[in-house]
SEVO-118361 format. One line per 10 residues: number of its first residue (from 1); their letters; for each residue x negated, z negated, y of C-alpha. Coordinates in steps of 0.2 Angstrom, whole numbers, plus 5000, padded with zeros to 4 digits. Each point is the difference from the previous one (the first is absolute). Example, Ala and Ser with C-alpha at 12.3 -4.5 7.8 and 13.67 -1.06 7.14 Angstrom:
BEGIN
1> AS> 4938/4961/4978 | 4994/5003/5017 $
END
This chain:
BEGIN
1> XXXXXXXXXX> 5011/4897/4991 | 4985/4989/4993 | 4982/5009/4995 | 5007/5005/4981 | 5017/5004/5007 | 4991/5014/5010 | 4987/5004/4986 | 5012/5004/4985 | 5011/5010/5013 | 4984/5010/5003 $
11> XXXXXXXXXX> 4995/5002/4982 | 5019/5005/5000 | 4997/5016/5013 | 4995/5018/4993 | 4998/5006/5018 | 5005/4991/5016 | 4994/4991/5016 | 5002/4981/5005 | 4998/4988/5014 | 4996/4984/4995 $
21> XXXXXXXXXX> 5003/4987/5016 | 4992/4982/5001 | 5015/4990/5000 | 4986/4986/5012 | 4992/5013/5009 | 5004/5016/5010 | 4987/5011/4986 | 5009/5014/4990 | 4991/5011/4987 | 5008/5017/4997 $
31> XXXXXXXXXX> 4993/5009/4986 | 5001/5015/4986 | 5004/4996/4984 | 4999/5012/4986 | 5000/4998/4981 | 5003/4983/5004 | 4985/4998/5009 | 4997/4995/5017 | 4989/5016/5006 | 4999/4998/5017 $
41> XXXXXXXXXX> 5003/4982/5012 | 4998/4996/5017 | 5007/5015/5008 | 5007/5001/5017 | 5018/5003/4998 | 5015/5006/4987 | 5002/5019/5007 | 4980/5001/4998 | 5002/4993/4981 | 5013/5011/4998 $
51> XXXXXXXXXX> 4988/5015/5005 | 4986/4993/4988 | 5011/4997/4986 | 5007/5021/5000 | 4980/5002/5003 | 4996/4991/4985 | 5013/5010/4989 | 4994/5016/5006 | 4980/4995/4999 | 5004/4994/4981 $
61> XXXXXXXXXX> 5013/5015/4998 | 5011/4988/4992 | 5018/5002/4997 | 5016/4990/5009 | 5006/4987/4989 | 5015/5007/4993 | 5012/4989/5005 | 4994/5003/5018 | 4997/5020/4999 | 5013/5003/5013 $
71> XXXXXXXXXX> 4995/4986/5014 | 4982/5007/4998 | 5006/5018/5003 | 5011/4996/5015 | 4986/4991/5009 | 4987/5013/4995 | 5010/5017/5002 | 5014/4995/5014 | 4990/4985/5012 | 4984/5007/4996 $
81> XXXXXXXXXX> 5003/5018/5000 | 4989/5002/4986 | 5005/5014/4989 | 5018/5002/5007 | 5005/5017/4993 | 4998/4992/4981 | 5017/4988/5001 | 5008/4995/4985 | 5020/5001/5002 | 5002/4981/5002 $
91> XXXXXXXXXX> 4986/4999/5015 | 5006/5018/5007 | 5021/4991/5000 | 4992/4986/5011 | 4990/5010/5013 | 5016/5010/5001 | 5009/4985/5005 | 4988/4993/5011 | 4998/5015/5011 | 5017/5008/5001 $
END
């Protein structure tokens, strides 16, 4: 994707991360985007952006977007182990499956 490609994609974003590669050199850039704006850059790698983005959430006490409630609950409650004993039935039917 060309510079605008990437910019109106990011302006697109309510809450995510990226990884931008140089297609002529072997430089990334992984960052936080939220509200459409690039909050943090230049960090190390995608699981550490991850971390920064739930950080950021939490920090700001804002809410999961709504369309992406129940990804944000799975990482946060069933990889995180934060707050497991508070599942929603959909969340709880997955971490059923996934440990029987």
């Amino acid at each position: 994707m060309d510079e605008a490609a990437i910019n109106e994609a990011i302006e697109d974003t309510t809450v995510g991360t990226y990884l931008k590669e140089e297609a002529s050199a072997d430089e990334q850039e992984i960052g936080v985007v939220l509200e459409s704006i690039r909050v943090m850059t230049n960090l190390d790698n995608i699981a550490f952006a991850v971390v920064m983005l739930f950080g950021l959430i939490y920090a700001l006490n804002l809410a999961y977007p709504a369309d992406l409630h129940y990804t944000f609950e799975v990482f946060q409650k069933i990889f995180m182990e934060l707050d497991g004993g508070k599942l929603s039935n959909k969340v709880l039917a997955l971490k059923n499956h996934f440990f029987e």
